[in-house]
C-alpha positions as CSV (number, residue, x, y, z in Angstrom):
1,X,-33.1,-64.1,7.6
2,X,-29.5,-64.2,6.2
3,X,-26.7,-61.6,5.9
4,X,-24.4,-62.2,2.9
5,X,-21.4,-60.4,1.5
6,X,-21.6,-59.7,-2.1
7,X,-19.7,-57.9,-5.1
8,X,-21.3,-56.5,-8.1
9,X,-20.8,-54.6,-10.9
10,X,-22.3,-51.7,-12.3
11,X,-22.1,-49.3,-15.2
12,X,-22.2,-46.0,-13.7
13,X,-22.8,-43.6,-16.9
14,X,-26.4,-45.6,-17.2
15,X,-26.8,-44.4,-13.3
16,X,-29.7,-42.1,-12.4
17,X,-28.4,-38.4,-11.3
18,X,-28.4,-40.0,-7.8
19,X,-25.5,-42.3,-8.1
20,X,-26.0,-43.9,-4.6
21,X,-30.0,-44.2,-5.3
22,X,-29.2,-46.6,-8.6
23,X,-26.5,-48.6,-6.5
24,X,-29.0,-49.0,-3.6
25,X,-31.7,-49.9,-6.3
26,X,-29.7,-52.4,-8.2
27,X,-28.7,-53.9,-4.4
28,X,-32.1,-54.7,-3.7
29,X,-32.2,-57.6,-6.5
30,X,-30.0,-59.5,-4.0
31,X,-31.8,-58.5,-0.6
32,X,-32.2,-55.1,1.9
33,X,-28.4,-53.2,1.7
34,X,-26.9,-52.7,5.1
35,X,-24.1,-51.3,4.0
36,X,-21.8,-50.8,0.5
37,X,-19.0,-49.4,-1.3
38,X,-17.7,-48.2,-4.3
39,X,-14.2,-50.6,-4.2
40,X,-12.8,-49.7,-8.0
41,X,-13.7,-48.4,-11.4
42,X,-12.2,-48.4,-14.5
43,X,-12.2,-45.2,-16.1
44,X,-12.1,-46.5,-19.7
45,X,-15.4,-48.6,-19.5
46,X,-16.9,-46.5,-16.6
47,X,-17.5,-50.1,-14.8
48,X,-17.7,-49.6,-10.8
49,X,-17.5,-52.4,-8.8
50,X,-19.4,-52.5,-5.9
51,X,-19.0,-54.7,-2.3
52,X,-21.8,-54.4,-0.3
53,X,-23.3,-56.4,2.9
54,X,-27.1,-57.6,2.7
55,X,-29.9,-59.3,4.3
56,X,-32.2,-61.9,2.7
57,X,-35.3,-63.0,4.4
């Protein structure tokens, strides 16, 4: 088991109604989210980007 620090970015108009659900969702292709957040997002293109800590077994 590993913890790694990654950054991602996500289109948040294609987002469920449960922003947080889609970011946890979209988290889990990388490993189990122990904690993120929403650092920036451009307003024209709707882009968030998204640091977040995770484990990999």
């Amino acid at each position: 088991m590993t913890i790694e620090s990654i950054e991602i970015e996500m289109n948040i108009t294609t987002a469920t109604t449960d922003l947080a659900r889609s970011i946890k969702l979209n988290l889990q292709q990388w490993g189990e989210p122990l904690r993120w957040a929403i650092t920036a997002v451009d307003p024209g293109t709707n882009i968030a980007k998204i640091e977040a800590i995770v484990i990999k077994a």
